[in-house]
PyMOL Python script that loads the backbone (N, CA, C, O; Angstrom):
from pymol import cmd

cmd.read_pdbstr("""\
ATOM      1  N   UNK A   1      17.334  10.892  20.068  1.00  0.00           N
ATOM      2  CA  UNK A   1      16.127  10.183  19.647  1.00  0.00           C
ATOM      3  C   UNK A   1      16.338   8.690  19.832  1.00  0.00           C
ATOM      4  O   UNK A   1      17.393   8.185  19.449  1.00  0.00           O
ATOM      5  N   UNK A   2      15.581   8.109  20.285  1.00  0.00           N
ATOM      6  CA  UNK A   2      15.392   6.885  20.609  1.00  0.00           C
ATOM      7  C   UNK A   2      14.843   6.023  19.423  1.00  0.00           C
ATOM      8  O   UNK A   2      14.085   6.614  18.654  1.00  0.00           O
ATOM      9  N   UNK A   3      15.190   4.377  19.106  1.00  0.00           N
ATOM     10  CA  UNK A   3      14.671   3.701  17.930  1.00  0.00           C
ATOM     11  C   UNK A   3      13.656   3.840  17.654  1.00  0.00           C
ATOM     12  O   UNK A   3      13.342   3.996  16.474  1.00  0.00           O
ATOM     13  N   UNK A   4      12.793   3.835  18.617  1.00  0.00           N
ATOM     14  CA  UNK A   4      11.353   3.917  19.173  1.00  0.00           C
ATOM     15  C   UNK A   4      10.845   5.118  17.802  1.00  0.00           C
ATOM     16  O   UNK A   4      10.382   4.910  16.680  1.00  0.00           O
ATOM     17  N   UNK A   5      11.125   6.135  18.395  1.00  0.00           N
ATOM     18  CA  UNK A   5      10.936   7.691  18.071  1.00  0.00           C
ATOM     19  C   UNK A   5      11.137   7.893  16.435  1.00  0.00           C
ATOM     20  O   UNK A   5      10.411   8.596  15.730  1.00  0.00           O
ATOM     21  N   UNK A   6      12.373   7.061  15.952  1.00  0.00           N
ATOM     22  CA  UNK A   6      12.909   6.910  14.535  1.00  0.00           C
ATOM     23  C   UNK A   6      11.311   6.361  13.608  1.00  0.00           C
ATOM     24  O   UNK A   6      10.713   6.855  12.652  1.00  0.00           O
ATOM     25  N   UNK A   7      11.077   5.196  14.415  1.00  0.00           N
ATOM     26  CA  UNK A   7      10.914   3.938  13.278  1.00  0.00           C
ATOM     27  C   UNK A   7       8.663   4.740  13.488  1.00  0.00           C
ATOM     28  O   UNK A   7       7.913   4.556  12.530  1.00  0.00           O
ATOM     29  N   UNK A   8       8.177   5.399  14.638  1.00  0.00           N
ATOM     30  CA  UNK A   8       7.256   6.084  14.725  1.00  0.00           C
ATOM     31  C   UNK A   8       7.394   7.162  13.656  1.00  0.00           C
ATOM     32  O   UNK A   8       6.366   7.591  13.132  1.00  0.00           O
ATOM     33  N   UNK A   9       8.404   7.559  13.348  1.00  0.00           N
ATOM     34  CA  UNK A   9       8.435   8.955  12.501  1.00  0.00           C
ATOM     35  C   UNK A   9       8.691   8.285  10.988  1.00  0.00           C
ATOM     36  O   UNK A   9       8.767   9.169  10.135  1.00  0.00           O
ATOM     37  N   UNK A  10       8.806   7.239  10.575  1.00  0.00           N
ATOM     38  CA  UNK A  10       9.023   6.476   9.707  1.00  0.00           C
ATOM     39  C   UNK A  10       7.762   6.168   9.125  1.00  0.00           C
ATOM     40  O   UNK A  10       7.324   6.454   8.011  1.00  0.00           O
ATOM     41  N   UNK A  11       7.251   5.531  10.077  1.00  0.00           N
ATOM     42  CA  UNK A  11       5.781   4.801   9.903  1.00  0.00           C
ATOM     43  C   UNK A  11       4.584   6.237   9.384  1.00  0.00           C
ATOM     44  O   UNK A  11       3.733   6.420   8.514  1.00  0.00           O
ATOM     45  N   UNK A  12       5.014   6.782  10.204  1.00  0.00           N
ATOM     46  CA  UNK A  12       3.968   8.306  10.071  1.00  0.00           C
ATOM     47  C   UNK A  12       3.933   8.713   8.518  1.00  0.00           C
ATOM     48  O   UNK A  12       2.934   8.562   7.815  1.00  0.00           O
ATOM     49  N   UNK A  13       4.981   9.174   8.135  1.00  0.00           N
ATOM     50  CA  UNK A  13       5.560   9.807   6.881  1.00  0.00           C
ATOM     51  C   UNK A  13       5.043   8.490   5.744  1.00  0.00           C
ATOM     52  O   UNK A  13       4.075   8.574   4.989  1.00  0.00           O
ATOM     53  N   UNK A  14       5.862   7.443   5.857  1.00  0.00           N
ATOM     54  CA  UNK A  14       4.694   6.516   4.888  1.00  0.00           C
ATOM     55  C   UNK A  14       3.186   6.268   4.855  1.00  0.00           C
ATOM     56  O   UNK A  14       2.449   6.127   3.879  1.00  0.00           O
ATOM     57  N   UNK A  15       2.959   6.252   5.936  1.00  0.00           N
ATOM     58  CA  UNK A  15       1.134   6.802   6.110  1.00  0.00           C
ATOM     59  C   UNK A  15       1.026   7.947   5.181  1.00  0.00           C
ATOM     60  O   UNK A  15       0.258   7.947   4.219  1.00  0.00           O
ATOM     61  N   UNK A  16       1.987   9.138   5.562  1.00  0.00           N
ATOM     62  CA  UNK A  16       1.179  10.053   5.389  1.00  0.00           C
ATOM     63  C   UNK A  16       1.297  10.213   3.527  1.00  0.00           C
ATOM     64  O   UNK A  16       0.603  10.874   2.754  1.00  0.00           O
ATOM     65  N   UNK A  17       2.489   9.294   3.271  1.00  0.00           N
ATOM     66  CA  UNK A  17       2.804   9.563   1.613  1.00  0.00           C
ATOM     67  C   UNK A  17       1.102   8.929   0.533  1.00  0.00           C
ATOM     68  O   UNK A  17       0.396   9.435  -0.340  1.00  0.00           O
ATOM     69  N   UNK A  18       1.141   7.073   1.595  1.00  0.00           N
ATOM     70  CA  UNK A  18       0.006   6.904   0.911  1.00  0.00           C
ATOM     71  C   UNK A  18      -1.223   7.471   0.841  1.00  0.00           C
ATOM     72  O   UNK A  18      -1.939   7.598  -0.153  1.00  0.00           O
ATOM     73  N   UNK A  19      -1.473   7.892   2.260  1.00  0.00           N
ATOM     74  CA  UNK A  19      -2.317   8.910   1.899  1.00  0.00           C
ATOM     75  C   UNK A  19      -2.961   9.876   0.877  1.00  0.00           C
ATOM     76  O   UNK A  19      -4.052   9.884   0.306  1.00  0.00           O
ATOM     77  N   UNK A  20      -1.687  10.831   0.857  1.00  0.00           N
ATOM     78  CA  UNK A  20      -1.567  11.683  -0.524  1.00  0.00           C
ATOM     79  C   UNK A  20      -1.666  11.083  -1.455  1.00  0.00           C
ATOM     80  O   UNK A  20      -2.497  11.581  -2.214  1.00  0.00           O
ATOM     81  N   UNK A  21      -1.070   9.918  -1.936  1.00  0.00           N
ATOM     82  CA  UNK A  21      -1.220   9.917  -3.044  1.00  0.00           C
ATOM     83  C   UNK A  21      -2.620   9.181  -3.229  1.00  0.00           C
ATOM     84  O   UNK A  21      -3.008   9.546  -4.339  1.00  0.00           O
ATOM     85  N   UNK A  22      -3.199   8.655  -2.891  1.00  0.00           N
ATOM     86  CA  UNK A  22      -4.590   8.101  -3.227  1.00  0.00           C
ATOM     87  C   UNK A  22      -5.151   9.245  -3.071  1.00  0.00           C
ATOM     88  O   UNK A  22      -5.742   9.532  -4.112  1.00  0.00           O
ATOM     89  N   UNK A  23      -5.281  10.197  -2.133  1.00  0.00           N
ATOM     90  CA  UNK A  23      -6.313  11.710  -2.273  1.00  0.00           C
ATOM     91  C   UNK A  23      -5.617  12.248  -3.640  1.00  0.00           C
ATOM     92  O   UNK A  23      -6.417  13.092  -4.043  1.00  0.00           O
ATOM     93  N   UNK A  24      -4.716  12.200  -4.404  1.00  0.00           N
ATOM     94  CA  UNK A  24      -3.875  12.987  -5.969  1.00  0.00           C
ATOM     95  C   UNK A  24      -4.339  11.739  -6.807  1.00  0.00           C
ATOM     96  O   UNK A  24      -4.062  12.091  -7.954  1.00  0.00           O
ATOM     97  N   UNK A  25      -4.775  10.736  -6.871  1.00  0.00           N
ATOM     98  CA  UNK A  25      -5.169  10.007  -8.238  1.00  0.00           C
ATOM     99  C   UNK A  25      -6.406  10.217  -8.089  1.00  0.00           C
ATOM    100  O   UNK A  25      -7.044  10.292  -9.139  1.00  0.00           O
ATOM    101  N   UNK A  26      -7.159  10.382  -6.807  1.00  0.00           N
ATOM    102  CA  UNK A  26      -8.566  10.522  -7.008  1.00  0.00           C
ATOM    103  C   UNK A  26      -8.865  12.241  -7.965  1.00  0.00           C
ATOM    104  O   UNK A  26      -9.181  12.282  -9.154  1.00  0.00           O
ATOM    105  N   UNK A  27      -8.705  13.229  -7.259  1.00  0.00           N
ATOM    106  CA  UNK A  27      -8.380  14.144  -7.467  1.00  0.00           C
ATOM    107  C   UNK A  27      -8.252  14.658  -9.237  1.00  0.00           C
ATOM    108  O   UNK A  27      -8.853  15.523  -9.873  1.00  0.00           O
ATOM    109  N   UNK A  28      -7.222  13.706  -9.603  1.00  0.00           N
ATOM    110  CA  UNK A  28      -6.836  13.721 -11.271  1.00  0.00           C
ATOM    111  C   UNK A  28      -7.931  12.410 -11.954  1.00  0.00           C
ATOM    112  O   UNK A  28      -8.209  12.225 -13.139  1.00  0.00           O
ATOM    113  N   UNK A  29      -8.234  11.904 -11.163  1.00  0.00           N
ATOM    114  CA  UNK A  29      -9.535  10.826 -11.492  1.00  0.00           C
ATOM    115  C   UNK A  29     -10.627  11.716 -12.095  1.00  0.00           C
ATOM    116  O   UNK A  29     -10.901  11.698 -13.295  1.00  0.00           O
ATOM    117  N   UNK A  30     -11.464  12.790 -10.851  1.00  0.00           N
ATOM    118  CA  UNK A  30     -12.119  13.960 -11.429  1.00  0.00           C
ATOM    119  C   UNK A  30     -11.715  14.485 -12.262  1.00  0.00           C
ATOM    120  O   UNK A  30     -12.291  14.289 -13.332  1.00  0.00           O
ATOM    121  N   UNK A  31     -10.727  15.268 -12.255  1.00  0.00           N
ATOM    122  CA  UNK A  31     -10.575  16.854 -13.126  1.00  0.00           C
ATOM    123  C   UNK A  31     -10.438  15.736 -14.894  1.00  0.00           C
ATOM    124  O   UNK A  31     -11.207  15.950 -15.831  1.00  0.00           O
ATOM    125  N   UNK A  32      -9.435  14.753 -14.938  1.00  0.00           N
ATOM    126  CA  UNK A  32      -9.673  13.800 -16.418  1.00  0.00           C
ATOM    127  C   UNK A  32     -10.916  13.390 -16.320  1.00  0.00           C
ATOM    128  O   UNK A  32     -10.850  12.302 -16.894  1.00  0.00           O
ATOM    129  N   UNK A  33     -12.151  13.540 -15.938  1.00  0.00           N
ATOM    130  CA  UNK A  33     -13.668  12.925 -16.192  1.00  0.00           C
ATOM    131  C   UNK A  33     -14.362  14.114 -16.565  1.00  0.00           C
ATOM    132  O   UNK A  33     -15.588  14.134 -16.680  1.00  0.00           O
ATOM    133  N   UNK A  34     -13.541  15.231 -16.781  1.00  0.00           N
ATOM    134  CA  UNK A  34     -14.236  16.706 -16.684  1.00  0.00           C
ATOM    135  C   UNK A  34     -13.750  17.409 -18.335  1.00  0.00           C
ATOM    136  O   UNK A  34     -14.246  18.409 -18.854  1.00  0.00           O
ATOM    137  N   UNK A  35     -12.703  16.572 -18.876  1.00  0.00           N
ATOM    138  CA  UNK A  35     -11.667  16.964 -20.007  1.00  0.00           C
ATOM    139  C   UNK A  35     -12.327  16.844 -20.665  1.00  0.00           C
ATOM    140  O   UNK A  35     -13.331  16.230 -20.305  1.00  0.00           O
ATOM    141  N   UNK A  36     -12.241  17.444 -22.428  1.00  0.00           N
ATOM    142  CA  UNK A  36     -12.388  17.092 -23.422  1.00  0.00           C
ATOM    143  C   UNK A  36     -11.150  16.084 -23.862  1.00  0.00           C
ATOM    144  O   UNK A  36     -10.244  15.988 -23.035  1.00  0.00           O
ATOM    145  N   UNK A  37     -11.060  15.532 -24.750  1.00  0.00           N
ATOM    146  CA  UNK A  37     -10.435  14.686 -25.600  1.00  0.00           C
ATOM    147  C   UNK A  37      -9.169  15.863 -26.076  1.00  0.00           C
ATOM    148  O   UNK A  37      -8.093  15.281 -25.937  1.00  0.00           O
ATOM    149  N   UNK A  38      -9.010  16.867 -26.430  1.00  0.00           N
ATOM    150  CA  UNK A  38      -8.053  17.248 -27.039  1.00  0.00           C
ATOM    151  C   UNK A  38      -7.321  17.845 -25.901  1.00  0.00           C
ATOM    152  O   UNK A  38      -6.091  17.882 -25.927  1.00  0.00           O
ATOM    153  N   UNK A  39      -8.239  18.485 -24.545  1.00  0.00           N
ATOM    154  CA  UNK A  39      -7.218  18.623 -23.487  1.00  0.00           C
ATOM    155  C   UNK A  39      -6.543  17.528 -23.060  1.00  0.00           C
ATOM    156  O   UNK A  39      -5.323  17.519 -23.224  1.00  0.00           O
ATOM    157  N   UNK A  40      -7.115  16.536 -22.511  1.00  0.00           N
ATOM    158  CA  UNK A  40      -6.552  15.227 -22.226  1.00  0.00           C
ATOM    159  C   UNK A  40      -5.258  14.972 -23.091  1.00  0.00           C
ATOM    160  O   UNK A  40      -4.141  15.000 -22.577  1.00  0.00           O
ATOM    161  N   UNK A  41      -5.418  14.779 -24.129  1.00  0.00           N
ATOM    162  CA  UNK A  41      -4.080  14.828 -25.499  1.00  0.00           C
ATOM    163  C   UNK A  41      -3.079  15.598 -24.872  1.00  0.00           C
ATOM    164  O   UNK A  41      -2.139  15.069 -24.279  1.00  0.00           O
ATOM    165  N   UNK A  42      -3.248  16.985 -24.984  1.00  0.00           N
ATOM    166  CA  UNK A  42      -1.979  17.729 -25.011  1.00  0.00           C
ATOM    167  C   UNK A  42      -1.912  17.820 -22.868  1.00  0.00           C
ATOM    168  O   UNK A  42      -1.795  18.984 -22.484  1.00  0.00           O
ATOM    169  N   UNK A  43      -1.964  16.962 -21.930  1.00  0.00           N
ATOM    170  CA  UNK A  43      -1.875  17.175 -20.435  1.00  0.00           C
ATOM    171  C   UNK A  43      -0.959  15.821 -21.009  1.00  0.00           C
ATOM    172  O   UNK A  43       0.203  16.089 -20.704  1.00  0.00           O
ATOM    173  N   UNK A  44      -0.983  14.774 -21.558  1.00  0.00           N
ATOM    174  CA  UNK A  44      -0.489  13.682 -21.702  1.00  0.00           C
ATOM    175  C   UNK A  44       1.321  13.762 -21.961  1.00  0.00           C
ATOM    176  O   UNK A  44       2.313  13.221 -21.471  1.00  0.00           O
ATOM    177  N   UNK A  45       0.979  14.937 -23.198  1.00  0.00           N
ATOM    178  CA  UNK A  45       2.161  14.834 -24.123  1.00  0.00           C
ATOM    179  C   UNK A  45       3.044  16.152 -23.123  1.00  0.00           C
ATOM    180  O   UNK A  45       4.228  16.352 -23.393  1.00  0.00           O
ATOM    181  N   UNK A  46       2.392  16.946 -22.045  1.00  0.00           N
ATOM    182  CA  UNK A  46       3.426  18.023 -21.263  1.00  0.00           C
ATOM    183  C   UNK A  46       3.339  17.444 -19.909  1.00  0.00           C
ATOM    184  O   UNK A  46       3.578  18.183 -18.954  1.00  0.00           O
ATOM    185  N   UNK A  47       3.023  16.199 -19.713  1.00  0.00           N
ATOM    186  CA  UNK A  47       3.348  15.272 -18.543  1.00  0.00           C
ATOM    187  C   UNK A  47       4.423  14.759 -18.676  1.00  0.00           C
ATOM    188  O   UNK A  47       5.228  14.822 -17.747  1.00  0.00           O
ATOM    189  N   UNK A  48       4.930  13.726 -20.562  1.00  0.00           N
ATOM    190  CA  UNK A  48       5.696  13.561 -20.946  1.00  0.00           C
ATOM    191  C   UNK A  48       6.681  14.141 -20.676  1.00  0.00           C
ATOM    192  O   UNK A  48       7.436  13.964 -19.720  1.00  0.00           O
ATOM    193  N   UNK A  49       6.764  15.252 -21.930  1.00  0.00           N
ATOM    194  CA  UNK A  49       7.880  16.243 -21.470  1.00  0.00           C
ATOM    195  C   UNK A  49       8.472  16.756 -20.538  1.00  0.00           C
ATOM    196  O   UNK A  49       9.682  16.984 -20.522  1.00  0.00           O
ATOM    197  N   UNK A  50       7.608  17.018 -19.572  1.00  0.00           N
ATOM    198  CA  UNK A  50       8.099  17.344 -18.096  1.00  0.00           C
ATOM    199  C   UNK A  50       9.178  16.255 -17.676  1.00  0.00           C
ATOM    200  O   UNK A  50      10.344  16.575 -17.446  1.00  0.00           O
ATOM    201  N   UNK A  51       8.610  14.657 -17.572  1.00  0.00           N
ATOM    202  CA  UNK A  51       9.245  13.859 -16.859  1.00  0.00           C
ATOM    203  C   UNK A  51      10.479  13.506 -17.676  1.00  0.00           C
ATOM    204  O   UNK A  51      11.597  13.521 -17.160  1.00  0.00           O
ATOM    205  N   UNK A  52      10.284  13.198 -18.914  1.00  0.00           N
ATOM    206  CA  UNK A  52      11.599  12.347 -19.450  1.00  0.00           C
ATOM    207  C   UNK A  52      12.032  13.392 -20.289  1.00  0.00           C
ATOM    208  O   UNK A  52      12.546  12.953 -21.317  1.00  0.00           O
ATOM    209  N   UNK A  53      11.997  15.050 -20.187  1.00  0.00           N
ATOM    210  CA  UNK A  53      12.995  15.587 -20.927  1.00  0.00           C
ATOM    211  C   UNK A  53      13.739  17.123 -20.267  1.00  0.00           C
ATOM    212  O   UNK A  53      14.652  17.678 -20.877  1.00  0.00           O
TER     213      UNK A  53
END
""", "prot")
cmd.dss("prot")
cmd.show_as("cartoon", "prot")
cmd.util.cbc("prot")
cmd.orient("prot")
């Protein structure tokens, strides 16, 4: 593979990350405009948990 070929496959993959993630906040933008208040609560507190335990 050539530098060329590297730094194209580089560029792609960060495209393609921001991508995703602006289509996944929009996405969770909806489905939280759709919640009640007590779902919202407990998606918060097993987001938590997930990440920092």
């Amino acid at each position: 593979m050539g530098i060329i070929s590297i730094i194209l496959i580089i560029i792609g993959l960060c495209l393609f990350e921001v991508v995703s993630s602006i289509d996944n906040a929009v996405i969770n933008a909806e489905v939280l405009s759709t919640m009640s208040e007590k779902a919202k609560n407990g998606s918060y507190y097993m987001e938590y948990y997930l990440r920092y335990l």
